[in-house]
N, C-alpha and C positions, 0 to 999 in steps of 0.2 A: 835556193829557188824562191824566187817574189810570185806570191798568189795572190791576189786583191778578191775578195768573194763577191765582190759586185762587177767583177771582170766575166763573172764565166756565165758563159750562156748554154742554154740544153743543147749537152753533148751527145743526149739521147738520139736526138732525130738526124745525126749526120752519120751513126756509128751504122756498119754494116752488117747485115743480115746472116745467116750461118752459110748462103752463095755466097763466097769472096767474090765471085764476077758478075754481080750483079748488086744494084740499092737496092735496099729493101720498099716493098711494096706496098704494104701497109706500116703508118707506125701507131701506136695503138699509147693512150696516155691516160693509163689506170688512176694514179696518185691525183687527184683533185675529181674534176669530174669529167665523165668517160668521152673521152675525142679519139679521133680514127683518122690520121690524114693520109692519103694516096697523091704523092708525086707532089708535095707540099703543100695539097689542097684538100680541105676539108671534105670528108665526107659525111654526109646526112642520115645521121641515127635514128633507125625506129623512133616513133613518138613515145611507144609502150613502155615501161619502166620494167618489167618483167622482161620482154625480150632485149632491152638493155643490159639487165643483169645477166641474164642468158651468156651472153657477152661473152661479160667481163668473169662469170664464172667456169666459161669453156677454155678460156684462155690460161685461168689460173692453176683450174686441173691439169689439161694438157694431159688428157688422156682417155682413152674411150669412155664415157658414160651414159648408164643406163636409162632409156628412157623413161621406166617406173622412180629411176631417181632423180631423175629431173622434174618428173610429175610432181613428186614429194617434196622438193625442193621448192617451186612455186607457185604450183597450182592446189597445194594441202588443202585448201577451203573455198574454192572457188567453183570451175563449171564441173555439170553434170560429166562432163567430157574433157576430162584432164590431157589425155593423149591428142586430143584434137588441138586443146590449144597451145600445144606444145607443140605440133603441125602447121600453126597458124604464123606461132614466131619463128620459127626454123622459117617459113618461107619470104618473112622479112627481113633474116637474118643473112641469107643467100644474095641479096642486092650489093650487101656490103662486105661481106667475106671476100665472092666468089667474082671479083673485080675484072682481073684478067686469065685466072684459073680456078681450076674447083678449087677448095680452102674445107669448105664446112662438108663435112662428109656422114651421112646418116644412112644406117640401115634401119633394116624391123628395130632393132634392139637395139643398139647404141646411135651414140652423136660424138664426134671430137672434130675439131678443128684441127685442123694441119699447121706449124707456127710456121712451116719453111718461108721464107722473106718475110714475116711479118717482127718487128722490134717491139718491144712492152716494156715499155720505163723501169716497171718494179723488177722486170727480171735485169736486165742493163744494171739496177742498183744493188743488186747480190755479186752480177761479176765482176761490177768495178771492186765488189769489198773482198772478192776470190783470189783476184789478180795477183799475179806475181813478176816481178816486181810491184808494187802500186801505182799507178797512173793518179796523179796528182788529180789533173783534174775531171776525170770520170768521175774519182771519188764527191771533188765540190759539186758538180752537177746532181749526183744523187741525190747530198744532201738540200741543194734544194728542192728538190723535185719532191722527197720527203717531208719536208716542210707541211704540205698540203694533205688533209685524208685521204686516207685509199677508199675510192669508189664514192666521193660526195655526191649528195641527196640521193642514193639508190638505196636507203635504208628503209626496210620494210620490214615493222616489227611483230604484224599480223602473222607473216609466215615465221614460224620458227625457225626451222632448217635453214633458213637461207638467212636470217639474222644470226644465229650461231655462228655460221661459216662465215657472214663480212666480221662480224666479232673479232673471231680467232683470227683473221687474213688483219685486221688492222693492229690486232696486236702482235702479232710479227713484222708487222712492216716498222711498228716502233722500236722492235728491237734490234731489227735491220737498221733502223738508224743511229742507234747507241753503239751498235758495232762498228760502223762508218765511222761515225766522230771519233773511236779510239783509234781507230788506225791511222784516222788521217793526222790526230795531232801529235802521234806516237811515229808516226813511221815516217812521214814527209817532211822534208826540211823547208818549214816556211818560217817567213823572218819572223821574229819575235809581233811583229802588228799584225801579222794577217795571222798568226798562230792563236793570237789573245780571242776575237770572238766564237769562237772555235772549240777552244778550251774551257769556255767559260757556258756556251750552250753542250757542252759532254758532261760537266758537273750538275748543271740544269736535269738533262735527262738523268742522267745516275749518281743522286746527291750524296751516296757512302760509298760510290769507290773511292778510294784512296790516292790510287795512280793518274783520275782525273784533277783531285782536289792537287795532290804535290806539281803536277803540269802546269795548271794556273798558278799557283806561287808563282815556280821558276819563270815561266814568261814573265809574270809582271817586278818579278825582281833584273832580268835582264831589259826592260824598257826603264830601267830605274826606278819603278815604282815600289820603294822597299815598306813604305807603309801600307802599302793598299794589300801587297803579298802578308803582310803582319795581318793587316786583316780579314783575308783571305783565309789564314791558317787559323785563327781564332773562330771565326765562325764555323770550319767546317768542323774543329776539333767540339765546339757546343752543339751542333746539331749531331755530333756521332753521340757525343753524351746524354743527350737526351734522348735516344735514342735506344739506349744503353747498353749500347758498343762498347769492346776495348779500346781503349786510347790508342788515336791513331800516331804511327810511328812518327818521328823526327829524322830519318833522313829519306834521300828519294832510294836511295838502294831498298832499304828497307822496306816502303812504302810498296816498292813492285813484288816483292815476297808477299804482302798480303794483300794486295789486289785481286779482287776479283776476277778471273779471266772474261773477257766476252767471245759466244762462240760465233764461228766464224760463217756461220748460216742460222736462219732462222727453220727450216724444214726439217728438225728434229725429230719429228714427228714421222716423216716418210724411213727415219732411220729405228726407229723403235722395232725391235722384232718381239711379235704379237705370238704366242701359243698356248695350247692346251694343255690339262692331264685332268687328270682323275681323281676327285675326295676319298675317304675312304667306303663313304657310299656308292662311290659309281658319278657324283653328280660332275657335271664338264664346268671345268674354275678354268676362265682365261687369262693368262699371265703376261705380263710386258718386260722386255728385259733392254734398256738404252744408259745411251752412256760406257764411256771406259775406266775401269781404275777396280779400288775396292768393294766390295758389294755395299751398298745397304737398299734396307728392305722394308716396305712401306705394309703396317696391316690393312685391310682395309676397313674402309668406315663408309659415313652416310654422304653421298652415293658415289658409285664411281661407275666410271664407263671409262676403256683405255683410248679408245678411238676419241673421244669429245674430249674428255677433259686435258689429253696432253698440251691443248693450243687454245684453253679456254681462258676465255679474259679476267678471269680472277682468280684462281691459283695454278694456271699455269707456268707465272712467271718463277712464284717458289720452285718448282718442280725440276723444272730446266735449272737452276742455277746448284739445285743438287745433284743432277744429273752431271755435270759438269766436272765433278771430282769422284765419281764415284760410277760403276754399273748399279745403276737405278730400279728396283723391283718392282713392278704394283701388279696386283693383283683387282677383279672384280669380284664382291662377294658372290658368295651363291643367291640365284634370284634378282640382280642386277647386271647391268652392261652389258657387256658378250658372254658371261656365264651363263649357263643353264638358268631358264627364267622358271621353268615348272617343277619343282622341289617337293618332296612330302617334307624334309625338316629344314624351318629356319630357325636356330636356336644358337646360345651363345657354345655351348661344346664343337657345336660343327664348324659355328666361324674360326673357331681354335684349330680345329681338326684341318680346315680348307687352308688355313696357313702352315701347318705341317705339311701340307702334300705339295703344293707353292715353292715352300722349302725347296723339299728334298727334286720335284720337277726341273729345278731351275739349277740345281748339282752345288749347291751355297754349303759349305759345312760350317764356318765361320760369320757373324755379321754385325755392324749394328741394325738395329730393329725401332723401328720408328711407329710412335701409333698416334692419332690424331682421334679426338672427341672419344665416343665410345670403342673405335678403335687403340687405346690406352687399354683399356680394359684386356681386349684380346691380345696385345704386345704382351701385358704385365703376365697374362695365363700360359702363354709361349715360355718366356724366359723364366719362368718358375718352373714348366717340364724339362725344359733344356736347360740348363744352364751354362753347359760346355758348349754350347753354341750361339748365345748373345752374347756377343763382347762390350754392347752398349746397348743403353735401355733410353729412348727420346720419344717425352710424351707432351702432348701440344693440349691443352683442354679438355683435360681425362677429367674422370669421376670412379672413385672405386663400387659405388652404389648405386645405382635408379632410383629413380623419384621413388617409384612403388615401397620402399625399403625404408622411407623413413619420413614421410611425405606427411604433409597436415590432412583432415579430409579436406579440406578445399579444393588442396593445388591436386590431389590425386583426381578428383569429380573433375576438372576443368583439362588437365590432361585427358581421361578417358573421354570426353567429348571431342578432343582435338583427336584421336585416334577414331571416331564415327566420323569425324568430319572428313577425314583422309580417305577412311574407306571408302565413303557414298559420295565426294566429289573429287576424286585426284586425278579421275581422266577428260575429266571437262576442259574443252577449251577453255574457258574464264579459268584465269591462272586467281581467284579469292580463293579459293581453299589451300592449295600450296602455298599462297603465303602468309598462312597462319602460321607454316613449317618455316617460313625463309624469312620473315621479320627479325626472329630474334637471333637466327642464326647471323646476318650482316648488318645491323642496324643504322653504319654510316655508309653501305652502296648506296650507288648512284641508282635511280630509276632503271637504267638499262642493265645496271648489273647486275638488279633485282627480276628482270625480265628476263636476261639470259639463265639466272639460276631456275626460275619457276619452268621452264621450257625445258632445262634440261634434268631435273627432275621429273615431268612427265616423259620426257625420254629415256630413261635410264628405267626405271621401276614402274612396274604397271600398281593399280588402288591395293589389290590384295596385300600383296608382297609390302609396298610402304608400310601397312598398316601392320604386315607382322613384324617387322622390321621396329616398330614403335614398341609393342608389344615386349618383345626380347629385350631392349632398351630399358626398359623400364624394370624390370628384373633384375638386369646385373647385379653383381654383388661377389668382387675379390677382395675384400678385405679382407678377410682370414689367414691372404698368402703372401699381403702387401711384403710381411718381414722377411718372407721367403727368399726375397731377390735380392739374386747375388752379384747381378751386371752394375757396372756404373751407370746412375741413374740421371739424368738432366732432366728436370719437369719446369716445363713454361705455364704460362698462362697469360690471358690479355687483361687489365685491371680491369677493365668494362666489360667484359664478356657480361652477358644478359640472360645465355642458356645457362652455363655452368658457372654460378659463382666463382669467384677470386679464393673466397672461404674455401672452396671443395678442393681446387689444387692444391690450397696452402695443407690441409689435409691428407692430399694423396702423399704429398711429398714430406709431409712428417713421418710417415709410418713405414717409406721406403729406407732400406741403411742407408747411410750416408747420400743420401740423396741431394742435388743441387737444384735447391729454387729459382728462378728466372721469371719475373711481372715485365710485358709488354704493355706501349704504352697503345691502345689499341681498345675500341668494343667491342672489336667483334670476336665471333664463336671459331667461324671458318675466316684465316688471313683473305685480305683483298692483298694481290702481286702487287698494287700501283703507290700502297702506302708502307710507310718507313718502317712500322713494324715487321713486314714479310722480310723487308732486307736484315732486320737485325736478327731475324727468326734465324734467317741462313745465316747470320756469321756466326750468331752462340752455337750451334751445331758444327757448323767448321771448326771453332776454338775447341767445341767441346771434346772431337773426334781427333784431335790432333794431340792434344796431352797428352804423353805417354802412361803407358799403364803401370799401377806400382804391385809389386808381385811379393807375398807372400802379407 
């Protein structure tokens, strides 16, 4: 089959609505910026940018919501009469809903929009990538249609909650198109010309998979092009190396064994099952368990929310690609996310203790154990009580000691002032005090990525709790049990990390046995998903977890 990508036109607006006997009635075109057309002709959007969002955020839910969370959502700092103005756009929003039936349906308590005949471009670009067999060209229409931001100019970075959520929606819409482009160049037969730009914008978005990078070879050695494929294969084999990957395979057989998979939806998130249990204090630890396969299990560290972070725009992306070979654990410490926020102890035995009850809550006898930043510390204190039950020990930016432990007095006085500054300003609007906290933790985000973490930091942990949280931190101290550990150990680190010296890992991991060192080329504390080092994070944990174990 011949497909020319300057052939196809949006397949969106002819496809029909879930009536088979009827066109759909509204078509609704999320991806660029928000249009609504009825019977091919445009309809006239609120002027408001809030009740636009309203929109496009009623549609994306697609399912009852509460009016106090729609307040929250867009009215957080605005009129004295949040529910009013939320009254005000619902009644600008009924002009255009509610065309030739009710659509938008609101009681006291909730708002949802009815989708029946109405078509949404982003959802059209999920079922073209569902479809079975694949429909050729649904698929090309998506990806143009992806091409464009989900929701341009409706960005509003005053309101939190409703920047977090376009955040999270635009970074699945990117990954909804990286899924797109695998299927399309994998699974539809298009001639070696129209397969080439195609292939070569799927390497674009995911520069270490493997099964993208050997795809563009083979096309351009089947258009004859066998030196541009030569160079093709060199450059991607230098940027896996720089990267510092395993050398990627030589033949394509091969090359699909260590491909990454892409999953086949981006709404992972709605598939995550969320529950409780009990510390051995009584206190309520919320647990997430997504993903199929073998466990592994994530301790927790600084901050976690299971609800925000699975779809957050900067380590959500690691998250999901380990969930993808594995049932994925995370928990929220106690005093953060959906755990229990009012505690009498936060202290490192009990972060120990809430990953025991985690454990055993989620029926895990066997695992590897994953810990990031100061969560290292509490992985390393797990697998030295158990050791019949970590099979792997993977630590990302550990330190076996706190500043407090061995600190100059400078850096200890300038610390203990960043921990008054936490306390006395961490619930302020003005995100300057949290990013005392979030400077060193990401030092090459973007502005916005810097804005989404200080926002979601004041979401997750109220002042007190950060600051005990700091407090505990600084304390640490397992050195004494480093030699203890008996699991095979993989310890990373990023060479620019700015919190945790390069120096401290290379120390965690001298004193664990046989421990395997691992330098990211990377500054930061916490991975950003968007840069090369989160991908190579995932594949040396892949490599690491797939060696077989040697026994006795």
């Amino acid at each position: 089959m011949d497909i020319a990508a300057g052939s196809v036109v949006n397949a969106f607006s002819r496809r029909e609505a879930v009536s088979i006997d009827h066109l759909p009635n509204l078509v609704v075109n999320l991806l660029g910026s928000l249009a609504i057309t009825s019977e091919s002709l445009a309809v006239d959007l609120p002027a408001s940018r809030k009740t636009r969002a309203l929109i496009a955020y009623l549609l994306l839910a697609d399912r009852p919501q509460r009016r106090e969370h729609l307040c929250d959502l867009l009215w957080d700092e605005g009129p004295d009469d949040p529910r009013g103005a939320l009254r005000w756009s619902l009644s600008k929003l009924r002009p255009v809903m509610d065309r030739d039936r009710r659509r938008l349906i609101a009681d006291r308590e909730t708002v949802v929009i009815d989708r029946e005949g109405i078509v949404v471009d982003i959802h059209d670009a999920q079922r073209a990538l569902e479809t079975e067999p694949p429909v050729a060209a649904d698929l090309l229409a998506a990806l143009v249609a992806l091409r464009e931001p989900l929701l341009a100019g409706l960005d509003m970075p005053r309101h939190e909650r409703f920047a977090i959520w376009l955040a999270a929606e635009r970074a699945a819409a990117e990954r909804l198109r990286r899924s797109l482009l695998h299927r399309l160049v994998v699974s539809i037969a298009l001639s070696p010309e129209d397969r080439l730009p195609w292939a070569r914008e799927w390497l674009d978005a995911d520069p270490f998979n493997t099964d993208a990078a050997v795809h563009l070879q083979e096309t351009l050695r089947q258009l004859g092009r066998q030196d541009d494929a030569k160079v093709a294969k060199r450059s991607f084999a230098d940027a896996v190396s720089e990267a510092g990957l395993p050398p990627p395979p030589s033949t394509q057989e091969a090359a699909r064994e260590l491909a990454i998979p892409v999953l086949p939806a981006h709404d992972m998130l709605q598939r995550q099952k969320i529950q409780f249990c009990k510390a051995a204090d009584g206190v309520r630890l919320a647990y997430a368990c997504v993903g199929e396969g073998p466990p592994l299990v994530k301790a927790a560290n600084w901050l976690n929310h299971l609800e925000l972070d699975w779809d957050a725009p900067i380590w959500a992306p690691l998250f999901q690609e380990l969930a993808r070979d594995h049932m994925f654990v995370r928990y929220d410490a106690r005093g953060n996310g959906m755990s229990e926020a009012c505690v009498a102890d936060i202290n490192f035995d009990a972060f120990v203790s809430d990953l025991e009850a985690v454990v055993d809550a989620a029926g895990i006898d066997r695992f590897p154990l994953l810990g990031l930043s100061q969560g290292c510390a509490v992985a390393i204190a797990y697998a030295v009580r158990h050791p019949e039950r970590v099979s792997h020990l993977i630590l990302w930016g550990g330190y076996a000691a706190g500043w407090r432990i061995n600190a100059t007095p400078d850096v200890i006085e300038e610390r203990e002032a960043i921990i008054t500054l936490v306390r006395q300003g961490w619930g302020r609007t003005d995100a300057a005090y949290r990013q005392v906290v979030t400077a060193t933790f990401m030092p090459s985000a973007t502005a916005e990525e810097l804005d989404w973490f200080n926002i979601f930091q004041r979401q997750t942990v109220h002042a007190e709790n950060a600051a005990r949280y700091l407090e505990v931190f600084a304390n640490i101290d397992v050195r004494a049990i480093l030699k203890d550990v008996q699991a095979p150990t993989l310890v990373m680190h990023a060479r620019g990390d700015r919190r945790i010296p390069l120096a401290t890992g290379g120390e965690l991991a001298a004193e664990i046995p046989g421990a395997e060192f691992v330098t990211l080329d990377s500054d930061n504390h916490l991975l950003l998903g968007r840069e090369p080092a989160s991908l190579a994070f995932v594949a040396h944990v892949r490599h690491f977890l797939s060696v077989p174990l040697r026994v006795g």
